[in-house]
C-alpha distance (Angstrom), angle and dihedral (degrees) to the residues before:
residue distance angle dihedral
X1 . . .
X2 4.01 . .
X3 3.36 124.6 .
X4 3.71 85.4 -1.3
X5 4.18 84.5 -80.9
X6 3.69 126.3 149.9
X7 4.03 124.0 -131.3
X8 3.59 119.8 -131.1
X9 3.31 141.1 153.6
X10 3.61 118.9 -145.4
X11 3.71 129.7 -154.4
X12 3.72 89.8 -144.9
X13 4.08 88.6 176.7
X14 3.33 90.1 73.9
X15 3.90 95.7 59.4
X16 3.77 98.6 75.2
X17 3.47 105.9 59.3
X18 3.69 97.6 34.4
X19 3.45 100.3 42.9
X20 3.85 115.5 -155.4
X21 4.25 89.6 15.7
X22 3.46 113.2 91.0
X23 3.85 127.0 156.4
X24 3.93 126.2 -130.4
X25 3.60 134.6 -166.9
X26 3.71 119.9 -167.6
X27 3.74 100.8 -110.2
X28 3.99 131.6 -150.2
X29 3.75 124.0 -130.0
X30 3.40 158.1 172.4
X31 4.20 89.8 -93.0
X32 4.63 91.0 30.4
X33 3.32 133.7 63.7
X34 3.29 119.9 -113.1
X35 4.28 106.5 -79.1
X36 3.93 126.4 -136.3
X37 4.05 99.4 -109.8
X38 3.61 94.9 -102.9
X39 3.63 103.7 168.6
X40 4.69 114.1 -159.1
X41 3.43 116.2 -170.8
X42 4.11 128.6 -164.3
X43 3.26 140.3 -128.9
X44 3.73 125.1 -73.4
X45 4.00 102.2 -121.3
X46 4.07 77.1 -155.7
X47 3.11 137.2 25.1
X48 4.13 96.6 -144.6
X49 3.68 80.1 76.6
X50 3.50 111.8 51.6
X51 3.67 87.1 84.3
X52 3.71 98.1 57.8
X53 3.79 102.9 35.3
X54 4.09 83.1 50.7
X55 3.58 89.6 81.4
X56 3.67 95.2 44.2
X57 3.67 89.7 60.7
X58 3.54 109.7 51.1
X59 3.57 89.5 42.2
X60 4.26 95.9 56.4
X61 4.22 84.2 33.1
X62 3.88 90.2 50.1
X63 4.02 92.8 45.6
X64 4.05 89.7 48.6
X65 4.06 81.7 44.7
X66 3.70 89.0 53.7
X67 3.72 113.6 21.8
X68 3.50 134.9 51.0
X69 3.90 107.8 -73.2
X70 4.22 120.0 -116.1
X71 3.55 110.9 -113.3
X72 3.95 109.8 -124.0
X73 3.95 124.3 142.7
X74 4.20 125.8 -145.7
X75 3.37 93.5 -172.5
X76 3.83 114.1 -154.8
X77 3.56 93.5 5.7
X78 4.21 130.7 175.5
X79 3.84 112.0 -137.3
X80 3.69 108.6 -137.7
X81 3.87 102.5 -160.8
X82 3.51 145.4 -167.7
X83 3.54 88.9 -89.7
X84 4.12 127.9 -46.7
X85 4.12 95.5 -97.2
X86 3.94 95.5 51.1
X87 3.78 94.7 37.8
X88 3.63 86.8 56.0
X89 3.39 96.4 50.1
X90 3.66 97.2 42.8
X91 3.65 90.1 57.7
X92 4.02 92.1 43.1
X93 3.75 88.0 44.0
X94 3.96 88.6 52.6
X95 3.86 84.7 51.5
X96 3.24 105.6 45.6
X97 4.43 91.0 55.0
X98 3.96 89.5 49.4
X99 3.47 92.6 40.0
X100 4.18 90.6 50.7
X101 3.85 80.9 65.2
X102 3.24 105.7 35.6
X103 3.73 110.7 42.1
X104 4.52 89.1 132.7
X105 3.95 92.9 55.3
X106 3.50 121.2 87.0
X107 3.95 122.4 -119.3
X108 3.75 129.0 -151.9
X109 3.89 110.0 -149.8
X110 3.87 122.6 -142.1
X111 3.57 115.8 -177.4
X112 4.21 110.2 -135.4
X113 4.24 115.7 -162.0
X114 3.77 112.2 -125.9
X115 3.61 85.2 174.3
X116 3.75 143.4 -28.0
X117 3.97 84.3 -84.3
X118 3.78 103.7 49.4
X119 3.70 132.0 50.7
X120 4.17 114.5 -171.2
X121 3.68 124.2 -170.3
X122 3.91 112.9 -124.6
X123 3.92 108.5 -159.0
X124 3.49 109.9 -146.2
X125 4.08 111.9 -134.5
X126 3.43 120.2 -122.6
X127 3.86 116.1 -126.6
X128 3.85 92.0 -99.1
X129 3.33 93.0 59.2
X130 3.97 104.8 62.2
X131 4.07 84.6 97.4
X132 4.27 86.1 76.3
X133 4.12 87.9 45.1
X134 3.88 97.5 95.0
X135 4.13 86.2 45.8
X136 3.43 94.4 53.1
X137 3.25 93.9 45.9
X138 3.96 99.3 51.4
X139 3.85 88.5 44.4
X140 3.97 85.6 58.6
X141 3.14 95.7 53.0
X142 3.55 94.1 52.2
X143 3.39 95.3 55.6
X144 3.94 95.6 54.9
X145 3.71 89.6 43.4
X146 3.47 87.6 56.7
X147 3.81 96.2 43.0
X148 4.27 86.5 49.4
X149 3.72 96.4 48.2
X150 3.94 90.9 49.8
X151 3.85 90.4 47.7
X152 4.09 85.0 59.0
X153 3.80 97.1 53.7
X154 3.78 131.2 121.7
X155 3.99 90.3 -97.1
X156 4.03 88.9 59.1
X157 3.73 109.7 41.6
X158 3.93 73.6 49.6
X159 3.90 94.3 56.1
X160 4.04 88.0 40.5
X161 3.51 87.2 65.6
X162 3.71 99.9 43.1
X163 3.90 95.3 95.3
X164 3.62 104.6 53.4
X165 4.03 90.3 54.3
X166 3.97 116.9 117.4
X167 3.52 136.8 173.1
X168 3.54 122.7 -109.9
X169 4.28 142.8 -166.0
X170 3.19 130.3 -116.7
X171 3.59 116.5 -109.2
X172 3.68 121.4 159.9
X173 4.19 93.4 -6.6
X174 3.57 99.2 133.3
X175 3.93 103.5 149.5
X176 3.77 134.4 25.3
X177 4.17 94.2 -97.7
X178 4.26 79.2 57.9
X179 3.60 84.6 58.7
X180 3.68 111.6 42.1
X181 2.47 117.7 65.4
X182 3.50 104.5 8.4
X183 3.87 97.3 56.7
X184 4.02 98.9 52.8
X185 4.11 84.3 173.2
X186 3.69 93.3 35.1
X187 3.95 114.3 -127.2
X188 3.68 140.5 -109.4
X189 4.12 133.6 -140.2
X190 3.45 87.8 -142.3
X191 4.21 111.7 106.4
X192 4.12 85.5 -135.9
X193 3.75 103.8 42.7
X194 3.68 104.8 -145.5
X195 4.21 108.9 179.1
X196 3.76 124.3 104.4
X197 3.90 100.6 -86.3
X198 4.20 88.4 -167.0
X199 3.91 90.8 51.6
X200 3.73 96.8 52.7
X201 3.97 91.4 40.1
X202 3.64 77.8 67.8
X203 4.00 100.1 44.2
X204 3.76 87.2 57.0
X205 3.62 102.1 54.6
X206 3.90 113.3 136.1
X207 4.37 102.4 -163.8
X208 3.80 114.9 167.0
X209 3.79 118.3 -76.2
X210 3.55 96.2 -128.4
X211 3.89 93.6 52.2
X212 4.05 110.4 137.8
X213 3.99 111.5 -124.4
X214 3.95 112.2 -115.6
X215 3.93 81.5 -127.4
X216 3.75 150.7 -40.2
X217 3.70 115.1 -69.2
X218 3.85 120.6 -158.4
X219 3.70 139.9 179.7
X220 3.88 92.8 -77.7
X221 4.04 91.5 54.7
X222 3.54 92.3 48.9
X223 4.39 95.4 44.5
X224 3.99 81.2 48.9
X225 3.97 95.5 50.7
X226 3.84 91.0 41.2
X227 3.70 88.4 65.0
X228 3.77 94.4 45.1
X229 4.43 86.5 61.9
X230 4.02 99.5 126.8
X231 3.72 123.6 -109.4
X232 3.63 106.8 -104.2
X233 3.74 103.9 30.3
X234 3.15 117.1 140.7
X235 3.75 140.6 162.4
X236 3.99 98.7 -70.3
X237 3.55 112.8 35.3
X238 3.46 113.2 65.9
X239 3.76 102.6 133.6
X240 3.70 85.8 60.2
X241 3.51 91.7 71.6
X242 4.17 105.7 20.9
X243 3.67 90.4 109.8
X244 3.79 89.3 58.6
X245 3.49 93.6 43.2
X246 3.96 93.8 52.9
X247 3.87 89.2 50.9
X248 4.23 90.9 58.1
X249 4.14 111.4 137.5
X250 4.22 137.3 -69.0
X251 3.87 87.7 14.3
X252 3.25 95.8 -48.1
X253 3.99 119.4 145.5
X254 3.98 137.0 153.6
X255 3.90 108.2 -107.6
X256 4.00 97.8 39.2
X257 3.30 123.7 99.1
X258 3.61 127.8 -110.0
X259 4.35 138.4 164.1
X260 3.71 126.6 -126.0
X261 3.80 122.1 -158.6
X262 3.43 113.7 -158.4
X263 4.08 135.4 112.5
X264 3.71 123.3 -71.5
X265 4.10 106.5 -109.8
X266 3.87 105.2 178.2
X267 3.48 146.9 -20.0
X268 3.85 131.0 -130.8
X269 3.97 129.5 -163.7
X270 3.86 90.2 -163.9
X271 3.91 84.7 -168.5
X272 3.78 79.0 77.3
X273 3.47 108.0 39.1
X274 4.04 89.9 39.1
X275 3.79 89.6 52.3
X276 3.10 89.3 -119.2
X277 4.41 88.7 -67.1
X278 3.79 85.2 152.5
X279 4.41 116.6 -139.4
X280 3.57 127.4 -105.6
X281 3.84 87.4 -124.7
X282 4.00 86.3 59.9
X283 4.02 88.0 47.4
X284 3.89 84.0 -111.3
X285 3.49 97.5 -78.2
X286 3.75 108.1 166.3
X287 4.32 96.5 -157.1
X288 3.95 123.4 123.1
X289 4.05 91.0 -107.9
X290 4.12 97.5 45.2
X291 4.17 94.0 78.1
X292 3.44 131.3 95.1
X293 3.96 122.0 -128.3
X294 3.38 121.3 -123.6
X295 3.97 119.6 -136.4
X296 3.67 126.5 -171.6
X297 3.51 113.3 -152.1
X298 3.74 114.3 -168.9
X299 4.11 137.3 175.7
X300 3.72 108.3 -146.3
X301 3.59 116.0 105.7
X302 3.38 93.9 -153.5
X303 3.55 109.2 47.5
X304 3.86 81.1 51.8
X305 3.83 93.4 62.2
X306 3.73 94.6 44.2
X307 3.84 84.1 51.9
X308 3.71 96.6 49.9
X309 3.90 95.3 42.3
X310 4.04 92.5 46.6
X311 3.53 109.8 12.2
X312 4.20 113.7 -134.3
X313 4.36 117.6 -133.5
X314 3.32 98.8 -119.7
X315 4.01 112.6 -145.5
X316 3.77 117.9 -176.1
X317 3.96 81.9 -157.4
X318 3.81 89.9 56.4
X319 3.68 108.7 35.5
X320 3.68 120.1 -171.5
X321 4.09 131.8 160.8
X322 3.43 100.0 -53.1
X323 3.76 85.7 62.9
X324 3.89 110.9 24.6
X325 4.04 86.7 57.9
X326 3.96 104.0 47.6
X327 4.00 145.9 83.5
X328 4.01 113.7 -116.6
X329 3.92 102.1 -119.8
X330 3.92 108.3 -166.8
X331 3.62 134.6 -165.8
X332 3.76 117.7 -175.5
X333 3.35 140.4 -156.2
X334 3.54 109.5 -99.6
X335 4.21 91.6 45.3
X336 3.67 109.6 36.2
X337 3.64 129.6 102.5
X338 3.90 117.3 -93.3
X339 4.32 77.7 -137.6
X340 3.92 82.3 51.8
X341 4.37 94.1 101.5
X342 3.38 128.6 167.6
X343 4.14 86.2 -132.9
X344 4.00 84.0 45.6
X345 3.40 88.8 58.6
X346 3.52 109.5 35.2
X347 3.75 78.8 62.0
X348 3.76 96.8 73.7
X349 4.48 94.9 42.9
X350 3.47 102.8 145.4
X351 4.12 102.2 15.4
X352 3.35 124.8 110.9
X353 3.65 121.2 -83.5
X354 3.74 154.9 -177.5
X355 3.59 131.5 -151.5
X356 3.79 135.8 -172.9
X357 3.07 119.2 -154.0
X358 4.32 151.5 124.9
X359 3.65 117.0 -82.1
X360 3.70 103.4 -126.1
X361 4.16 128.1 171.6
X362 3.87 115.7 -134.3
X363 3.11 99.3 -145.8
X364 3.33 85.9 -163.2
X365 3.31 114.2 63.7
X366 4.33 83.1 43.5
X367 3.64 90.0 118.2
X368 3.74 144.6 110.5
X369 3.39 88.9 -114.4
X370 3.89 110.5 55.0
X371 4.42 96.6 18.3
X372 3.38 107.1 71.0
X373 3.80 83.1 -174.9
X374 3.84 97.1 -142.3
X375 3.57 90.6 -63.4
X376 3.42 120.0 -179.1
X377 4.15 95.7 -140.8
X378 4.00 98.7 23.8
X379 3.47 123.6 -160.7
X380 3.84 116.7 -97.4
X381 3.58 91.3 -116.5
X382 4.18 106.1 47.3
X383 3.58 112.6 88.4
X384 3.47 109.0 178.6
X385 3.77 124.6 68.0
X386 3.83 94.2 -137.8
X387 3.83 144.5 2.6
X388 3.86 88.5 -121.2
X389 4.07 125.3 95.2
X390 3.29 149.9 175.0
X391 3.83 99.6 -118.6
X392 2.74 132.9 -178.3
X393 3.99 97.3 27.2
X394 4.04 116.6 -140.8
X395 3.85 104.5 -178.8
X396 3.94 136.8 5.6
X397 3.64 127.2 -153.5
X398 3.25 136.7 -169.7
X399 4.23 132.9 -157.7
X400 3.53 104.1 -114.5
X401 4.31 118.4 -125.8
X402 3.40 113.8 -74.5
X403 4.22 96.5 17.9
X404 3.54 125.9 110.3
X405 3.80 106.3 -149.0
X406 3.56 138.6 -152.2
X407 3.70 142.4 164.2
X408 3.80 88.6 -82.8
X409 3.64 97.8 48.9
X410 3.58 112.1 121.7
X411 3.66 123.1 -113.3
X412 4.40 89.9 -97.7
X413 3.44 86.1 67.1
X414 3.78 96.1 63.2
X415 4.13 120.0 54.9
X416 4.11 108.0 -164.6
X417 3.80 122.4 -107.2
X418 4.55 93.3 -109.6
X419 3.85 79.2 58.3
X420 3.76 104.1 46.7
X421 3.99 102.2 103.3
């Protein structure tokens, strides 16, 4: 390339209103061969106007796409991107569909900065292949799209919050309408608060009942997300890693919500088996209606019949099966049906069930000693198959007499716990 510059156009209408975002398009010229299409897009410096400047990109990417392209050189220009892993796969992507076609024509490499970190090859097109331009450049944009609506999910406005999270006291909370939701981190009567402010921020989310899940969850998703727990966490520094955490695997991230089919193992009223020692999360309130319950959801067939047809004790102190091999499910006070009973519920141990719910890691519980981390030979003394839950729970289903449910099954397979007689 001349003078050792790079060609690009730049869609320099887009750097008013979005301030540090603006959109290039390797450009052809005079003194550059013609370039592949590849189409980078920045950062939104907000997310308020994502939605806006949307529109303003496919239109100036779909009239480079389709018309002929302005002439304009940046010469020795830094790409700021979307972020390093999508920008290097929307370039690779881009590659990979002219390459498909192109395998017998030569292509001169030019190496492009996204930043000081990452260095992506740019293959320049040949003349002949200016026909695939408008593809590559709609398949671009797709994947940026895709990478910007995913960075405004549930699990990220979560983790942009994470920082500004303290913990509080408990003046003047005497009942559970005190608490939520006046006490968005809970509280403590300690003088020096000492509980994970971030993690119980989380606990006390109140989404919309009728919220759809992202997608199903099962016991693979939640052995693969187990093993993705950070190094380092430990019981009061979530918001350190809640970024992280809402970035996990297959669109996977703490905060969104998911459902979990599996078969109801045990129920726990931890206002009994606390002794009524109320949570931070619940603002320590020590009344009958301030406690979580505790729901084991497990995945072996088996152990659910032998469940249903002689119900097990289940003792947190003595964990056994029913406990070492399920997800914690918990509805809380402040979000769970008045139909939601512990006699209600203890009615359906062992049937198959659905649950709706946000993922959330408790943190914890992300230990050695309580996660027994789907291990095949658990210690005596874990009693819960992984740190991760459903918490807090939005809707619970479950398989109506005679049906053998799945994932797929449609929703008149399934009758809702308030309507279970």
């Amino acid at each position: 390339m001349p003078d050792g510059r790079r060609c690009f156009l730049g869609i320099q209408s887009l750097a008013a209103p979005l301030g540090e975002a603006v959109v290039f398009l390797p450009l052809a010229d005079s003194r550059c061969p013609s370039s592949s299409g590849l189409l980078v897009l920045t950062t939104f410096p907000s997310e308020r106007r994502a939605s806006s400047a949307l529109a303003m990109i496919v239109q100036q990417a779909a009239r480079f796409a389709f018309s002929p392209p302005l002439r304009r050189r940046r010469p020795d220009a830094d790409i700021m991107s979307c972020s390093d892993f999508v920008t290097t796969h929307i370039f690779l992507l881009t590659a990979v569909f002219h390459q498909s076609r192109i395998a017998s024509v030569p292509q001169k490499v030019v190496f492009v900065r996204a930043s000081p970190s990452v260095r992506i090859p740019v293959y320049e097109e040949n003349p002949m292949l200016r026909k695939f331009r408008p593809v590559s450049v709609l398949l671009s944009i797709g994947v940026c799209l895709t990478n910007i609506w995913a960075q405004n999910d549930r699990a990220h406005q979560l983790a942009s919050q994470a920082s500004s999270q303290v913990s509080a006291g408990c003046e003047a909370v005497n009942t559970t309408a005190d608490c939520h939701p006046g006490k968005p981190t809970g509280c403590s009567h300690a003088a020096h608060p000492r509980y994970d402010p971030y993690l119980n921020f989380l606990k006390n989310q109140t989404p919309a009942r009728d919220l759809a899940p992202d997608r199903m969850l099962d016991v693979t998703d939640f052995t693969s997300i187990e093993d993705k727990i950070p190094q380092g966490m430990d019981r009061a520094h979530h918001a350190q890693f809640a970024s992280q955490l809402a970035d996990l695997s297959n669109g996977i991230g703490e905060g969104n919500i998911y459902a979990v089919v599996g078969y109801l193992y045990f129920v726990e009223n931890t206002a009994i088996t606390s002794h009524h020692r109320g949570e931070t999360c619940n603002c320590q309130l020590r009344s009958n209606n301030s406690f979580d319950y505790h729901l084991g959801i497990g995945f072996d067939p088996a152990l659910a019949k032998e469940i249903r047809t002689n119900p097990l004790v289940h003792d947190p102190q003595n964990p056994g099966p029913a406990e070492q091999t399920s997800i914690v499910a918990e509805m809380t006070p402040h979000t769970r049906d008045p139909k939601w009973t512990v006699p209600r519920l203890n009615r359906q141990r062992g049937k198959q069930v659905k649950v709706v719910g946000q993922l959330m890691l408790d943190n914890v519980h992300a230990n050695s000693t309580d996660d027994c981390a789907f291990s095949e030979d658990p210690t005596q003394r874990c009693w819960r198959a992984s740190a991760w839950e459903i918490h807090p729970l939005l809707q619970f289903f479950v398989c109506k007499t005679g049906k053998n449910c799945t994932a797929s099954s449609s929703d008149t397979d399934w009758v809702r716990l308030e309507d279970v007689q």
